[in-house]
N, C-alpha and C positions, 0 to 999 in steps of 0.2 A: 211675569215680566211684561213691559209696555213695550210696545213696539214703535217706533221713530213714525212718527205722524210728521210728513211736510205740509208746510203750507200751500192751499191751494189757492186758484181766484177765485176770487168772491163771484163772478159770474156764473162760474162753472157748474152746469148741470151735474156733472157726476163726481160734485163735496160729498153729498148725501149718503153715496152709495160707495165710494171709496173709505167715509167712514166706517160705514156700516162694516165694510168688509173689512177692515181692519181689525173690528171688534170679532168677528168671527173667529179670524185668524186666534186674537187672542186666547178665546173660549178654547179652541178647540186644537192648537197645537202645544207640544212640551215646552218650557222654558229655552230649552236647547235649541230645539228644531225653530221658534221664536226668533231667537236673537239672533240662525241660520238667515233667517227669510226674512227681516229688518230692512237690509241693503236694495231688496231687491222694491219696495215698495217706493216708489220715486213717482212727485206729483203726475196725474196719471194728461194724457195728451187730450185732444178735446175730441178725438172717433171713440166712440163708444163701445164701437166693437173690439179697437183694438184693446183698449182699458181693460174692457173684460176679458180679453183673451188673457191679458197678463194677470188680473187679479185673480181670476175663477182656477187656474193653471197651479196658483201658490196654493189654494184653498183647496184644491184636489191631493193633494199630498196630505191632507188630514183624512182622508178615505170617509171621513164624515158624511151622511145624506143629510144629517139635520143640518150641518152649516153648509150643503149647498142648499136646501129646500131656504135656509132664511136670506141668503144672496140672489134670489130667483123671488122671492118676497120682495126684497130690496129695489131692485131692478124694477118691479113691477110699480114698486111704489114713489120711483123716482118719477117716472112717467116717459121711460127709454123706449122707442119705439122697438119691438122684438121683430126685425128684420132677419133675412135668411142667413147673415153672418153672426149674430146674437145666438141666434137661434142653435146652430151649431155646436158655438161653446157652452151651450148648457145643455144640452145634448150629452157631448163629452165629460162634461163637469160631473153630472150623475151616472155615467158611463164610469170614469174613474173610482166616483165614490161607490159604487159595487150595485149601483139602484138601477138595473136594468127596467123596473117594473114603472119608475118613476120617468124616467126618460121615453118608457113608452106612453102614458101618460102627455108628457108634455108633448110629445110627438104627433098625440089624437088632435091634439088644439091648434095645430099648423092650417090655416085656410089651403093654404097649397103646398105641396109637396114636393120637389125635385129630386133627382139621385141623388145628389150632398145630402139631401133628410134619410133619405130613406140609405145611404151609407153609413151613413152616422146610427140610425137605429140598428142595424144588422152589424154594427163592428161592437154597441153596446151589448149585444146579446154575445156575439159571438166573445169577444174579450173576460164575460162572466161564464161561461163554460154552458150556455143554453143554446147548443146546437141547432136543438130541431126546431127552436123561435127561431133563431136567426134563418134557416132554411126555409122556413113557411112564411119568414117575411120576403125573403127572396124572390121565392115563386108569388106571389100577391103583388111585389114591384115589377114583374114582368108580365105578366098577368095583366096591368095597367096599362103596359107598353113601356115604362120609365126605362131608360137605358141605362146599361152597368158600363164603368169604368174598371181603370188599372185600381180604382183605390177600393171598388165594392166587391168583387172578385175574389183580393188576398181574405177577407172577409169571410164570404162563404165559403171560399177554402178549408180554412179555420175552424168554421162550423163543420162542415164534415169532419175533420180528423177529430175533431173531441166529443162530438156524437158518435165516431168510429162506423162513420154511413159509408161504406165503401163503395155501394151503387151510386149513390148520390153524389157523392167524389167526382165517380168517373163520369156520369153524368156532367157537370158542372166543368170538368176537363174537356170533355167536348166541347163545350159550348164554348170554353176560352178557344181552342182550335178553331172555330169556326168565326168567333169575331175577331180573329187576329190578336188577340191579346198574348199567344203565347210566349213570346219573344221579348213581350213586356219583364225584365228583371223580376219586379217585386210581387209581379204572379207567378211567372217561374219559380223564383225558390220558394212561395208557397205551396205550388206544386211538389217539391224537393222534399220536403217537410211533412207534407201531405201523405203520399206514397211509403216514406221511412218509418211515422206511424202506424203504418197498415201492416208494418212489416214486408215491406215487399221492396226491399234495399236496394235489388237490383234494378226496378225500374224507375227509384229514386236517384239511382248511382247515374242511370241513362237519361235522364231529364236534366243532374248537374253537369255532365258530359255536352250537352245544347247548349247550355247557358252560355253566347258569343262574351258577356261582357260581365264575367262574373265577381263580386262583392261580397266582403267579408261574412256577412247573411247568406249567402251562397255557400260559401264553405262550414260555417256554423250549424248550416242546416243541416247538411247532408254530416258533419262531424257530430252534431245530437243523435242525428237518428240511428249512426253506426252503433254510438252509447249504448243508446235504448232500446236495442235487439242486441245486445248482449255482443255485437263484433267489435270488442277491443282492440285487437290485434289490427283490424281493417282502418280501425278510429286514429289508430298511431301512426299507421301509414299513411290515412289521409290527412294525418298533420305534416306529418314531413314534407309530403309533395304540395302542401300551401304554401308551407315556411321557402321551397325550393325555387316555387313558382312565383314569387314576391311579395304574395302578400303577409302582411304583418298582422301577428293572431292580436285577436285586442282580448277583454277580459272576458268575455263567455267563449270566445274559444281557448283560454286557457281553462275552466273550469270542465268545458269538453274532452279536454285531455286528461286533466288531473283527472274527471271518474273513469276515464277509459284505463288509468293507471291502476286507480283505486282497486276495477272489476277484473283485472287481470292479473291481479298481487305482483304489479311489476313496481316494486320499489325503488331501483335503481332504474326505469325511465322514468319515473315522479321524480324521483332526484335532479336529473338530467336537462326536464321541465320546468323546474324551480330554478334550477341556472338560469337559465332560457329567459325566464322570464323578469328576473333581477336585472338582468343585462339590458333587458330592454326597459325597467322604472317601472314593471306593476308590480312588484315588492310590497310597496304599500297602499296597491290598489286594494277597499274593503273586499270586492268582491271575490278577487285572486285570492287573498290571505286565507279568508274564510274556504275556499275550496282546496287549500294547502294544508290546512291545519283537517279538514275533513278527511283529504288523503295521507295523511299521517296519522291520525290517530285508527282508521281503521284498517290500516297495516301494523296496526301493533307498535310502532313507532313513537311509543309518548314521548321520550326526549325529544323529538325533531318537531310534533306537534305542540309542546310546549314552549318550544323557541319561538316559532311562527307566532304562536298567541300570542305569546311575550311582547313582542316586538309591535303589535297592531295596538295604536294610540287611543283607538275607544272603541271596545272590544264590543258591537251590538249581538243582539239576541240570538243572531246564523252563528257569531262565530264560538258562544258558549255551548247551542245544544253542540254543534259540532264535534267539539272537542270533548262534550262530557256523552255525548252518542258514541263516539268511538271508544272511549275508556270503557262505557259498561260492555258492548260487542267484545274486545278484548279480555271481558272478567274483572279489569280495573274498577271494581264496584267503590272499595272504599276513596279510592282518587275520584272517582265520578261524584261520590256525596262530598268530599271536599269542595271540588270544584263549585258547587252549588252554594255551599257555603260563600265561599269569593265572591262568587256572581253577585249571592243579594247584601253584599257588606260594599260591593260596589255602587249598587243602586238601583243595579238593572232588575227588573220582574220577570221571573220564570213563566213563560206561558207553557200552554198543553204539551209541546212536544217536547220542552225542558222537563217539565214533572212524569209528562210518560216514560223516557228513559230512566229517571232517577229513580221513579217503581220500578224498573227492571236491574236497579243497584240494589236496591230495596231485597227484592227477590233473590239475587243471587249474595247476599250479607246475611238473610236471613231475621235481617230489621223489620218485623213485621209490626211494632210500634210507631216507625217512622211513616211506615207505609200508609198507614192509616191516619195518621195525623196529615196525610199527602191528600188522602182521601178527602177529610174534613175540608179541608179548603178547597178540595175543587167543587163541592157542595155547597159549600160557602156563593163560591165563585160562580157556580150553576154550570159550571163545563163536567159535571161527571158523569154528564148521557150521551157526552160526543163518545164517535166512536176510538177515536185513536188513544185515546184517554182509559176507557172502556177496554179495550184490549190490555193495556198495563197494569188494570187495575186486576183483570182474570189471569193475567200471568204472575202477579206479585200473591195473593190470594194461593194461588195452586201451588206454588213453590216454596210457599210457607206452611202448607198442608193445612189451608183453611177452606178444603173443596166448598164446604156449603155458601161460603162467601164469594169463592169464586164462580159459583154456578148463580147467584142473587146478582155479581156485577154483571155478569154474563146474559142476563136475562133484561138487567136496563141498558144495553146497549140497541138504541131504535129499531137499527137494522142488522142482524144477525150473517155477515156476509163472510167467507173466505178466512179473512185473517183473523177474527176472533173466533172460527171453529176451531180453526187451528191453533189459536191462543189456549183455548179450553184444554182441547186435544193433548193440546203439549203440557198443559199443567197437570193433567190428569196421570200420565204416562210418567212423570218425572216426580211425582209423588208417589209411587206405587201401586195408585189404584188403575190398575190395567184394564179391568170388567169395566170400570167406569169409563176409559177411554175408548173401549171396541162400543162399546154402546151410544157413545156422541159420536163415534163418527157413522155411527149405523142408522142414526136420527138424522144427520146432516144430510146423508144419502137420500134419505127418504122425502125429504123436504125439499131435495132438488137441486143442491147445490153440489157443484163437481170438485174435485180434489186438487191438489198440485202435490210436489215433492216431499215438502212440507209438512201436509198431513198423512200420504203414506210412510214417508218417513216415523215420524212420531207413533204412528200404528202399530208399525213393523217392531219397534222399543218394546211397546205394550205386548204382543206377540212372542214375542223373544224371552217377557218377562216372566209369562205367567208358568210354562209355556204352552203355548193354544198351535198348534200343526195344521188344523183345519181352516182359524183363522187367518194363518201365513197363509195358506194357500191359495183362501179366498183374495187377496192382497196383490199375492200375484198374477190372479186372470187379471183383475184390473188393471195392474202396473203395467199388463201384457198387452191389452184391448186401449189402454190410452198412450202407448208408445211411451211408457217411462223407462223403457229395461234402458235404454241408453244414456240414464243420469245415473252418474257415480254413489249420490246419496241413498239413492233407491236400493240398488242393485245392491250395495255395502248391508243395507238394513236384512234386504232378501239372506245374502249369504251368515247373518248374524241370528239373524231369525231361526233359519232352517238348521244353523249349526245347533244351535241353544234348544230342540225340537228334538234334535239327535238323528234329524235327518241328511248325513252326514254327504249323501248321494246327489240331494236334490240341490245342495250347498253347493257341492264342486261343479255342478249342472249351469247353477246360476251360474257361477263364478267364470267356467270356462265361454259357456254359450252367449253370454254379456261381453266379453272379453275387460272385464275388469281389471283394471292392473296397477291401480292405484295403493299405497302403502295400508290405507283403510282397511280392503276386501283383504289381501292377505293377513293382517293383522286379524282379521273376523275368521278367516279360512285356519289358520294357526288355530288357534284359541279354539274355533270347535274341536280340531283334531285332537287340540291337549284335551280338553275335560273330559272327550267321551275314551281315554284312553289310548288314542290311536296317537302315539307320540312319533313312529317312524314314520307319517302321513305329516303329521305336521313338519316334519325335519325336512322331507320330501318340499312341501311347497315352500317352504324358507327359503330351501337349495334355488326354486325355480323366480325366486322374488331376485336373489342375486344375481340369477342369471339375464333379469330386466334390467341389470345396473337402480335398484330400487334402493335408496338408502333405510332399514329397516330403525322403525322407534323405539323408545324403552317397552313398549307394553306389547308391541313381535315380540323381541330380548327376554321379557318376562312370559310372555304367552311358552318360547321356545323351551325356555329354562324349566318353568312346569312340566313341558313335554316332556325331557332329560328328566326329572324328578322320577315320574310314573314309569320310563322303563329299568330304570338304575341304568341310564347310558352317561355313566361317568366321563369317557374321553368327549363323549358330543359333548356333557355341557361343558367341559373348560376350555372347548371353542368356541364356545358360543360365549361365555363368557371370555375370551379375548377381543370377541365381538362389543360386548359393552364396556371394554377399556379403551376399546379404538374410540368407539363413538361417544365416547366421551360422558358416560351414563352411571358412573359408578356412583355418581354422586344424588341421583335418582332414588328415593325409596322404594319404589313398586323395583324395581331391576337388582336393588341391594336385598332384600326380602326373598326375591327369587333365585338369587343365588343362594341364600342361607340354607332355603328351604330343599335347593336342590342337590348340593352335597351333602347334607344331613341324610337324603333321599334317596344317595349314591354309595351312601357308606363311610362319608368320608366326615368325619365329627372336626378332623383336625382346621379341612379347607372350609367348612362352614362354620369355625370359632372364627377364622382369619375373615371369613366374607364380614361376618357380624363385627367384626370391630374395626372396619372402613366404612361401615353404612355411618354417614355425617351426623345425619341429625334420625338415632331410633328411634321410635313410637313403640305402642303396645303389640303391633303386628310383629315388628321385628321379633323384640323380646319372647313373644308367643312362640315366634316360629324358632328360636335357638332352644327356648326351654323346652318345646315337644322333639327336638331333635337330638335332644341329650335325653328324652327319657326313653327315646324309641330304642335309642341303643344302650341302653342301661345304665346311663350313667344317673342313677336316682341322686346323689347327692349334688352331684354338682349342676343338677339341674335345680335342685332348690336352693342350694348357692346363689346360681344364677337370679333364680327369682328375690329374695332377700337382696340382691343389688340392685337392681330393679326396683324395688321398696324403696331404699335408701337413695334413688335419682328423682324421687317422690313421683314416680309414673302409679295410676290404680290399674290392678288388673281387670281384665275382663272373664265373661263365662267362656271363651275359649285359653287362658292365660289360664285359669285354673282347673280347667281338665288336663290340658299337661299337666300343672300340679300334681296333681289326682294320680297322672299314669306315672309321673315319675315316682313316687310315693309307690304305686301299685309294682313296676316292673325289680322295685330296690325293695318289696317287702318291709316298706315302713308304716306301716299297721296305725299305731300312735301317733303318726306326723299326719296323715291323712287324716283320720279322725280328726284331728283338730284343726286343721284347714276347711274340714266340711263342714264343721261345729261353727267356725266362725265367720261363713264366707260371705252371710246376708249384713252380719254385725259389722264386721271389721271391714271389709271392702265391698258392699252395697250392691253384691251382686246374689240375685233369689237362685236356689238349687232349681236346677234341670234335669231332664230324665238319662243324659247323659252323665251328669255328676251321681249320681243314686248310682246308674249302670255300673261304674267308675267304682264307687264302694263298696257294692254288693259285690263285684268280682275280686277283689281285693281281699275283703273276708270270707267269699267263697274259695278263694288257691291257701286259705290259711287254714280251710277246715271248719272255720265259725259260720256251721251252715245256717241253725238257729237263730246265730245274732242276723245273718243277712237275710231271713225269709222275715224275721222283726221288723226290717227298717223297709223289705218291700211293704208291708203293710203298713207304715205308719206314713209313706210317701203322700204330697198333697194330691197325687191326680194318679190315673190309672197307668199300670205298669207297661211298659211299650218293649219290642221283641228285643230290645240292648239289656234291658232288666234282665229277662225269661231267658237270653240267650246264656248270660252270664252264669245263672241259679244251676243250669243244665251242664254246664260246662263244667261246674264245681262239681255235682254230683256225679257225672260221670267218674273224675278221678279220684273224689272219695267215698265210692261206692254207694252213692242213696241213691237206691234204685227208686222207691216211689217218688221222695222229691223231682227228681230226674223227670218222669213220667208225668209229673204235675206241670213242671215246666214244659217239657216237650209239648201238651195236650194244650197247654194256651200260647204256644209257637205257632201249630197246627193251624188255631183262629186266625192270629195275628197275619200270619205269613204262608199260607197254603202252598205255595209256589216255592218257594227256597227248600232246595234239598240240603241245606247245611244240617236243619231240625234234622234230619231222618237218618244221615251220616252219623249225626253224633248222637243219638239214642240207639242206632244200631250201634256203635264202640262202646256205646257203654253194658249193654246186654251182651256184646262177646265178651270184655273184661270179667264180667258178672259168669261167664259160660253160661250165658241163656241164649243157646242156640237158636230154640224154637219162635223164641223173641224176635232173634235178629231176623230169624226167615218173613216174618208176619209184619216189618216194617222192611224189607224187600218192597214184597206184594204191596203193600199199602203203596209203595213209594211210585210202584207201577202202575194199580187200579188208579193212583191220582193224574198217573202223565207227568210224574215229576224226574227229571232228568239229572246225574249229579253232575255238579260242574268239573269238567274237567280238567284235571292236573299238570301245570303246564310254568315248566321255567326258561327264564332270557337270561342270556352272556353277552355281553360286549367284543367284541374282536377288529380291531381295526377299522370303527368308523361304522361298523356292522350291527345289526343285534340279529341274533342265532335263536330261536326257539325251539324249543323240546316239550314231546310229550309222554306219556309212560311207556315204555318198550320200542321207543321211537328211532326206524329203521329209513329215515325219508334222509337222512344228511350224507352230502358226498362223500364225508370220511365215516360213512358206518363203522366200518370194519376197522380203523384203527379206534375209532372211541370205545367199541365194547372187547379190542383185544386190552385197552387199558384199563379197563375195568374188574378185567378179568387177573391181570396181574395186581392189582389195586387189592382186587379179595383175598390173593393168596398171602401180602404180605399181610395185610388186616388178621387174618386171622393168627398168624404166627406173632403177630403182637396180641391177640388176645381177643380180638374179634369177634361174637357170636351173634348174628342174624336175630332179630328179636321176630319170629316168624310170628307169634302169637296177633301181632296187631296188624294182620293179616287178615281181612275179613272175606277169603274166597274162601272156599270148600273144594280143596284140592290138598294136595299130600304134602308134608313140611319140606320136601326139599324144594317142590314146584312154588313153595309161598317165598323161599328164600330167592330162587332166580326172579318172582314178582317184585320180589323189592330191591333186588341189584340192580334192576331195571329204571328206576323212580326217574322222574326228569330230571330232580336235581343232581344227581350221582350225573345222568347223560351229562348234564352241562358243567358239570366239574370235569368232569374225564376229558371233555373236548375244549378247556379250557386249559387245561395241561399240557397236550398235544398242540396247543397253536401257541403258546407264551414261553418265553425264558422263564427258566428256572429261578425262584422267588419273587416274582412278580405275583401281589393280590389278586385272588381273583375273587371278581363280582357279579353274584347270582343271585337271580330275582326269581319268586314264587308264588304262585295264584292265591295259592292256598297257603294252611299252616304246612310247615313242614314235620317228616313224619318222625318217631320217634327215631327207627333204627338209624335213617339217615343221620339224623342229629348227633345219632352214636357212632357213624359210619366217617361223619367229617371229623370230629377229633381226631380219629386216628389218623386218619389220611395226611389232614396238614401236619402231623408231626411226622410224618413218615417222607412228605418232598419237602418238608419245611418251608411251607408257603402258607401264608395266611389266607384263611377261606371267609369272606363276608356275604352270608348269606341277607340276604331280606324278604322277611316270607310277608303273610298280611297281617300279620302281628306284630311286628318290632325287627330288629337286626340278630344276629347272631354272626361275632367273630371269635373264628374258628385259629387257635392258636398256639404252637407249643403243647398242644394234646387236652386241650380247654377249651367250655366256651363265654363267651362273655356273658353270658345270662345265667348263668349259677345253675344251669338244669332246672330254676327258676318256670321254664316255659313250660314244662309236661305240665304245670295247673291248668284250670279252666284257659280256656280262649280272653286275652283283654282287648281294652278297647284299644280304637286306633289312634297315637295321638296324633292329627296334621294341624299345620300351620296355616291352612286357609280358614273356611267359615263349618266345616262342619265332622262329626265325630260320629264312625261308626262301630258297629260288634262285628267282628269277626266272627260265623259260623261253620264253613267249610273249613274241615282238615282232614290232613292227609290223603297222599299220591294214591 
């Protein structure tokens, strides 16, 4: 576009150079910004200086060096005398256009010098972020003698704070004390400015406190720098008492408030602000808008940041990264790559910090085609050695699980500082490779660079992952020696860390001694207590999160519910679970999945059919976790029902979706259905056999007796047999007497698993079976000379909110004396229905009546008897077992519930057993081998320890 050329006089010295600058203009601004600055171009007056003031001024707005070096040409070759007023505005002219190096240059070629020159070079420097030039031009103007004004002052001011010279600050603050200039305004709130980047708020706060005659840069100052030390809360108050005190916030103290909104996730005073400011007409100030739509979209807010957008008439480059910075922040990946779309069908060109966010859509989409193509062009463009670009490119890279790319962007990034350690760090950690991320941040150490949240953060994930204890630990001297224990982020990681370590101690240590009490740490504090077993600890710190008035999320809800799973604490979980009807979470997967999992877990088949068909939208977890829930309790067919519907919702299964398979098939004795499930699971559903599914079959045809076919198919397995195989082979031969089989398995148990006394338990049961006494004596001693200890036997009852533990002959409970006078009335009617103590499976060397009081004794008999004496008569009761449970028991509960006619639901570590009408639900089914376990989370083990 041409630009309106008036006519000038023909006399006029500056035709020449008014054209000239015209032409510049043309060259080097947009058509837009052109047809902007048209009007302003009016025949120019006949002072030369002021001409230039006005033309150099338009021409500065192109940030161009080369169009001012060719107006500075121009000038020269009109033959304008470069007077100290000339001189100035080209000064500033290359000061604007970013050529601090240029202007010092023309500055060498001044015959004489005054403060205005040497202002003018110290505001050039200081304006382009070269502190310690503009300081050492400073001292050299004083040096000379030249004196400083109010205008050279705010200047080195400036320079200080962005060199972050704190000596040389307060230096220069004296010197203003001492020439009187303090009281000058616009060194004042340089000062103001100065000090709130040092961080040191308070003596910034005391300096705007002086200021007699304070201006909106006054309050501005001091409302930035509340910003940017993180006191939001201070930032809002000190807007109110502006607003109070009259003066009117113009458009950078609204964007001062909108981030002090932003940083404090106070939504509703952004709201409040946005009034505010409508009322007053910056609605469709650029610069407002842009920092509305900033603070909306990184509150998660897209409709209200999308209105904002909407509304702004010509949307520039602040106000797209904006908007499309805060969608990916939020996870809005794929609205972010939309938006980008818009952007270039509008017209506008994405720069660096538009394509770095959209790599970080890129990354969390999993587009690692786009990304790349993002890539090409910035290569293209030559921006892919910048660093902020560079950081996008090692987080897009990492999160696509393309380390070795990410460690090549990582390596072209010039200067390796802070945020792309932590880019690497993070990509490494969030890809699984943990070794890989203890090892760059053990290189970054070394190198000399120091940490923030950030990267222990990210560490502590890696730590957590693997899991490394030594490394935690090491994590936390650090966290300890640079004062991080008092960032939530940190402290969350510590106590997630230490939980996932299993050190359950050093967890609650952090937890307490940090005084954490964010939803985070107890969400982390839970969740250790569930996994490592310890579910009345985690119920325990639930209890104490409500007592913070804490509102707990679905993944507490689900951590909690897990806990309820692991002790069969059926009444906790359907409070807990009234907990996520309150809160509104039913419609939650991970909270739907965890109740499935936990009434299934509890005993209860009926309230985990009912959880599974409110969960809104199942996946294959769901599914997983009702079909291993149905085969735990026996119900083989309708667990394959189940799965068959499943099918038919064209969901594929997974290798944990077909080990239930597998157990429900194994626990219903469908020989045939499993065979051909196993036969077909790589073909028909493209999932490869695992040592678990092999486990899974071999124990199957080892409880049928097909010892032969199962030691066939261990040998024909593609990798070596692991202690779920050996455990299984042993457990069949036990109850179908092969003995050497038995001793084969056992002998590569031994290799496998030196430590576990379930091996030695059940080779000694099956050498008494056999009456090989001398056997059993000589895997005693063995079990001695190893230090191996057997685990002992140990069952939980529910009672009122309670859980009650018991162990064999266990004489530690307030009602001793009435649990074993019930027990003892329990014997006498037992046996008058038919009753006979199976003393044989008895393996102590004492006389058969002392084997019979051994096993009246069992924990589970204690916790039945004392679940009878606390409950109304026909109320379930539900008991949980370390171990398998023992045979006589097994025979000891049928009678019993038909005797008080109450259903008995045991759960040993094998499956359920409900005890009923003088039956049990497992067909007697359970005296074979030991089977696998089926659970609904990620993994599947063998049961080796049995019986009390």
């Amino acid at each position: 576009m041409k630009l309106c050329r008036l006519p000038l006089p023909t006399s006029s010295p500056l035709k020449p150079f008014h054209t000239a600058a015209v032409s510049v203009l043309e060259d080097h601004l947009t058509p837009a910004s052109a047809a902007t600055l048209a009007p302003h171009l009016s025949p120019p007056p006949e002072s030369p200086a002021s001409s230039v003031s006005k033309l150099t001024t338009l021409i500065s707005a192109t940030q161009s060096v080369g169009g001012a070096a060719q107006i500075h040409a121009h000038l020269a070759k009109c033959g304008l005398s470069f007077g100290p007023p000339l001189r100035q505005h080209l000064l500033s002219l290359y000061s604007r256009c970013r050529s601090p190096e240029s202007a010092r240059k023309l500055f060498d070629e001044f015959p004489d010098r005054d403060h205005i020159s040497w202002s003018a070079l110290i505001s050039a420097y200081s304006n382009n972020g070269l502190g310690r030039e503009a300081l050492l031009s400073f001292r050299k103007m004083r040096s000379l003698g030249v004196r400083s004004n109010e205008f050279t002052l705010p200047s080195v001011l400036k320079a200080c704070s962005a060199s972050s010279d704190f000596i040389a600050g307060t230096q220069v603050h004296a010197f203003v004390i001492v020439t009187g200039f303090e009281s000058d305004v616009f060194v004042a709130n340089t000062l103001v400015v100065m000090y709130a980047n040092f961080g040191l708020l308070l003596d910034s706060k005391r300096l705007f406190d002086g200021i007699t005659d304070r201006n909106s840069v006054s309050w501005n100052g001091l409302l930035a720098g509340c910003v940017r030390n993180e006191r939001f809360d201070e930032a809002v108050s000190l807007f109110q008492e502006m607003v109070m005190d009259g003066m009117r916030p113009n458009e950078f103290g609204f964007s001062c408030i909108l981030n002090a909104c932003t940083g404090s996730q106070d939504l509703s005073c952004g709201r409040a602000v946005h009034g505010y400011l409508t009322r007053l007409g910056y609605h469709s100030d650029a610069f407002t808008t842009n920092a509305l739509v900033d603070m909306y979209a990184k509150l998660g807010n897209a409709k209200a940041a999308a209105m904002v957008f909407g509304k702004i008439a010509r949307p520039d480059i602040v106000s797209w990264n904006s908007f499309i910075a805060g969608c990916v922040l939020h996870g809005h990946d794929s609205r972010a790559l939309a938006l980008l779309v818009e952007m270039k069908a509008s017209g506008m060109v994405p720069n660096v910090f538009t394509l770095s966010s959209v790599l970080k859509a890129c990354a969390g989409t999993g587009m690692l085609d786009l990304g790349m193509q993002i890539h090409g062009t910035l290569i293209k463009a030559g921006s892919d050695s910048d660093s902020f670009v560079g950081v996008g490119l090692v987080d897009m890279y990492a999160k696509c699980n393309c380390l070795d790319d990410a460690m090549k962007a990582f390596y072209l990034i010039p200067e390796q500082d802070l945020i792309s350690w932590n880019a690497l760090i993070s990509g490494c950690s969030h890809s699984g490779s943990d070794d890989e991320a203890l090892a760059c941040f053990s290189k970054m150490r070394r190198e000399g660079l120091n940490f923030n949240r950030t990267t222990l953060s990210a560490v502590l994930k890696s730590t957590a992952s693997l899991p490394a204890i030594t490394a935690t630990k090491q994590v936390h001297g650090l966290a300890t020696r640079a004062g991080f224990l008092s960032d939530p982020h940190v402290v969350n990681g510590l106590v997630d860390a230490y939980g996932k370590c299993s050190c359950l101690e050093e967890a609650g240590r952090v937890f307490e001694e940090c005084q954490s009490g964010d939803v985070v740490a107890f969400t982390s504090l839970i969740t250790a207590h569930s996994q490592s077993g310890q579910g009345e600890e985690a119920i325990k710190v639930f209890c104490k999160m409500l007592n913070q008035d804490l509102k707990p999320d679905s993944f507490v809800c689900s951590s909690l519910l897990n806990a309820c799973a692991s002790l069969s604490a059926y009444e906790q979980g359907k409070q807990i679970h009234v907990h996520v009807q309150k809160m509104g979470f039913m419609s939650d997967v991970f909270a739907g999945n965890a109740l499935v999992n936990m009434y299934a877990k509890c005993g209860s088949v009926e309230d985990a059919t009912l959880a599974f068909s409110e969960i809104p939208e199942r996946g294959i977890v769901s599914w997983s976790a009702m079909i291993g829930g149905l085969a735990q309790h026996g119900h083989g067919k309708k667990a394959l029902d189940l799965f068959s519907k499943m099918l038919d919702e064209g969901l594929s299964p997974n290798h944990i979706t077909l080990t239930s398979v597998l157990c429900a098939c194994n626990h219903a004795g469908l020989i045939d259905e499993a065979k051909q499930y196993f036969d077909l699971m790589e073909e028909m559903y493209g999932v490869q056999q695992t040592q678990e599914h092999y486990a899974c079959m071999i124990d199957l045809l080892g409880r049928a007796g097909r010892l032969n076919e199962a030691m066939e198919l261990v040998h024909h397995m593609p990798f070596e047999a692991n202690a779920s195989v050996w455990g299984a082979l042993l457990g069949a031969s036990r109850v179908h007497g092969n003995i050497e089989l038995g001793r084969q398995a056992a002998e590569m148990l031994f290799a496998l698993e030196p430590e576990k006394s379930g091996t030695h338990v059940l080779l000694a049961n099956m050498y008494a079976s056999a009456g090989m006494w001398d056997n059993v004596a000589k895997v005693r001693r063995l079990m001695k000379d190893s230090r191996v200890k057997k685990e002992p036997a140990m069952s939980w009852v529910e009672m009122k909110d309670k859980i009650y533990t018991f162990i064999v002959g266990d004489r530690s409970h307030d009602r001793t004396a009435e649990i074993y006078a019930k027990l003892e009335e329990l014997g006498e009617l037992m046996r008058k229905a038919g009753y006979v103590p199976m003393v044989e499976t008895d393996l102590h060397d004492v006389e058969p009546w002392e084997k019979e009081v051994l096993l009246s004794h069992h924990s589970e008999k204690l916790a039945v008897a004392f679940a009878l004496i606390s409950t109304p008569a026909g109320v379930p009761i539900r008991v949980k077992k370390n171990l398998r449970v023992c045979r006589d028991c097994h025979t000891a509960f049928k009678f019993i519930c038909q005797i008080v006619s109450t259903e008995i639901i045991l759960r040993d570590i094998n499956r359920f057993h409900h005890f009923k009408d003088g039956a049990c639900s497992c067909g007697d089914y359970w005296q074979s081998p030991p089977s696998l376990i089926c659970k609904s989370d990620d993994s599947v083990t063998l049961s080796l320890s049995i019986e009390g």
